[in-house]
C-alpha positions in Angstrom: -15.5 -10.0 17.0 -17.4 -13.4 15.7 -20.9 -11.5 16.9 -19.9 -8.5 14.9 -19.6 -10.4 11.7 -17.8 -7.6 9.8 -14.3 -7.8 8.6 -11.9 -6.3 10.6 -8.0 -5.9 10.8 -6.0 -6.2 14.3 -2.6 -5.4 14.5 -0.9 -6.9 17.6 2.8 -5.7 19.1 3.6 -3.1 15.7 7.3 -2.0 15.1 8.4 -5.4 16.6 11.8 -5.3 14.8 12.6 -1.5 16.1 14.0 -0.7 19.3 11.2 1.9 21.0 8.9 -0.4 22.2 9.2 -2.6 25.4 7.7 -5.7 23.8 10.2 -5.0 20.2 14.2 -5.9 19.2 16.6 -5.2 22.1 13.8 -5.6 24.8 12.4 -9.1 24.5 13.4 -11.9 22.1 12.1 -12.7 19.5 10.8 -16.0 20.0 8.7 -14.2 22.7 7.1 -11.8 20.4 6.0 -15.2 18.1 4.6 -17.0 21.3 2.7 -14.3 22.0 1.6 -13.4 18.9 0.5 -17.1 18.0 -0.9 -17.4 21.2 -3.2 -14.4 20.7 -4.5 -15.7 17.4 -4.7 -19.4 18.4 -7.7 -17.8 21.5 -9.4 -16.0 18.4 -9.6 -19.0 16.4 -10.6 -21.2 19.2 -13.8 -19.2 20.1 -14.3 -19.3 15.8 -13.4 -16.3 14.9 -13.1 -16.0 11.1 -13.4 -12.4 10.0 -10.2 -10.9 11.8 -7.3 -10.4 9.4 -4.3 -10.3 11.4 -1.7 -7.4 10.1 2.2 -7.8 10.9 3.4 -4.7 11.2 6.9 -4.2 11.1 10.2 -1.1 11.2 11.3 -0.5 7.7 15.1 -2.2 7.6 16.9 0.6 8.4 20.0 0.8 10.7 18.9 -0.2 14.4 16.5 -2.3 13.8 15.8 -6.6 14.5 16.6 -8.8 11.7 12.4 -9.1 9.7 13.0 -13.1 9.9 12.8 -13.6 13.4 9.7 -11.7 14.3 7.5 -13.2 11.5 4.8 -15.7 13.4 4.6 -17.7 10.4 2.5 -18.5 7.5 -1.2 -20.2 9.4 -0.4 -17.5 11.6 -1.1 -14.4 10.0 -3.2 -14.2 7.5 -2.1 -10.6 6.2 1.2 -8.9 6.7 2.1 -5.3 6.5 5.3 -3.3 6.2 5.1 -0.2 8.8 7.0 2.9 6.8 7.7 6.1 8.9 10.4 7.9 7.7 10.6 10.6 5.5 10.1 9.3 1.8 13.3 9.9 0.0 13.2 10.5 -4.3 12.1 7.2 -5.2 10.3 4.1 -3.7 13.1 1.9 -3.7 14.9 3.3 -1.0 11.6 4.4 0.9 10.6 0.3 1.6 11.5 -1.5 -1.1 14.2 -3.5 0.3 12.2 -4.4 3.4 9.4 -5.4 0.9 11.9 -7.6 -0.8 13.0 -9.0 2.6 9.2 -10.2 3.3 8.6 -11.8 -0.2 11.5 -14.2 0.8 9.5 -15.8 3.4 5.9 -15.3 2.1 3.9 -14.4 -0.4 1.0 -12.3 1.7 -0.8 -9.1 0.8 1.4 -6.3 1.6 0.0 -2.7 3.3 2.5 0.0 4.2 0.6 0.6 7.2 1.9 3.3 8.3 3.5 6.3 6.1 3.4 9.7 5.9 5.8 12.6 4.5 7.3 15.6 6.0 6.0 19.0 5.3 8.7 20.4 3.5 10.5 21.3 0.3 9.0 18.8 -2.5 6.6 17.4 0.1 3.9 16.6 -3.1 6.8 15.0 -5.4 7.6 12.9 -2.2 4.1 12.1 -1.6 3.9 11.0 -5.5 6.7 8.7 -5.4 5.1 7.0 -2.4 2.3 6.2 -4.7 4.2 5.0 -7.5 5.9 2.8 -5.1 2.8 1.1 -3.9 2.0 0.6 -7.4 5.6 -1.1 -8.1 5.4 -3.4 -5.8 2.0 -4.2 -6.4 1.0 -3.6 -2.4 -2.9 -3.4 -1.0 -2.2 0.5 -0.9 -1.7 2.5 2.7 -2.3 4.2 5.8 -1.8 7.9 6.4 -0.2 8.7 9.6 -2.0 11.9 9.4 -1.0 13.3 13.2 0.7 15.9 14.3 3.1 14.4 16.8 4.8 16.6 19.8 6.3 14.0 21.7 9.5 11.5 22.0 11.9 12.1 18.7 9.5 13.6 16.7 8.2 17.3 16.6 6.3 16.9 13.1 3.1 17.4 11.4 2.0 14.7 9.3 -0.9 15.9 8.4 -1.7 17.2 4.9 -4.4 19.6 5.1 -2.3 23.0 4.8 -1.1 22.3 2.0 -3.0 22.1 -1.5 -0.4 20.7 -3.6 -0.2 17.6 -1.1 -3.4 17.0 -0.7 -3.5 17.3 -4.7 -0.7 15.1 -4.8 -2.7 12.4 -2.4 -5.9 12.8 -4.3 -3.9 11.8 -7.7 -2.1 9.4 -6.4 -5.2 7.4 -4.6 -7.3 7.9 -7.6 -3.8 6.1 -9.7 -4.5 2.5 -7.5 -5.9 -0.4 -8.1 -6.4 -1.5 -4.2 -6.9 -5.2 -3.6 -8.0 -7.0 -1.1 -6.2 -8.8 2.0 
């Protein structure tokens, strides 16, 4: 990574608050997850790495999941934090991730990406996919990541891509053309 000199993002043990992953809440503790996490980052930083932004990517708070407070590494730790979104979006942003957003700005004030997000293809899919934007907007977030897959495995028998239908991808268009994307 220091020889490639470009900026780049690694996210390390994602979902670590939900319960599907063997390294996440209900599996191993949380006090593991930091370790390892600090651990990681403390080899990259040794060899003088400085152009790796470290994303946290957690569950939206949702029933099941790990309390957000006892994965987060802390604050020299992790140099960017994300909020990892998959449901489907319901009418407004608020209830989509704004209460695990709230949850993060108690402990720290670092950029925010909903790195992970899509919305089902169904009834209202472009209204959906609207309010999604307006909610990065309201909470004044680096923007997103499209989890533009179709999945055909575990829970989940969806399409998440946009591509058959126009008004979504017009929806997506607008709404990417409506931010004002910072930078982590």
């Amino acid at each position: 990574m220091r020889a490639f000199g470009q900026p780049v993002v690694i996210g390390f043990g994602h979902e670590m608050n939900g319960y599907w992953y063997s390294w996440a809440y209900g599996h191993a503790a949380p006090s593991e997850f930091v370790a390892a996490w600090r651990h990681i980052v403390t080899l990259f930083r040794r060899q003088g790495v400085t152009n790796v932004t470290w994303l946290w990517t957690l569950q939206a708070d949702e029933t099941g999941t790990g309390p957000i407070t006892s994965w987060w590494p802390g604050r020299s730790m992790s140099p960017g934090s994300g909020s990892t979104v998959t449901t489907t979006a319901p009418p407004t942003p608020s209830q989509h991730f704004g209460e695990t957003i709230a949850q993060v700005r108690m402990f720290t004030t670092k950029p925010v990406l909903v790195s992970e997000s899509a919305v089902e293809p169904e009834a209202g899919q472009a209204a959906k996919i609207s309010n999604l934007f307006a909610g990065i907007r309201q909470y004044d977030l680096l923007g997103l990541v499209w989890f533009d897959i179709t999945q055909h495995n575990g829970l989940y028998h969806q399409n998440w891509r946009i591509e058959d239908s126009p008004a979504a991808q017009t929806a997506f268009k607008h709404g990417a053309s409506t931010l004002t994307l910072g930078s982590p």
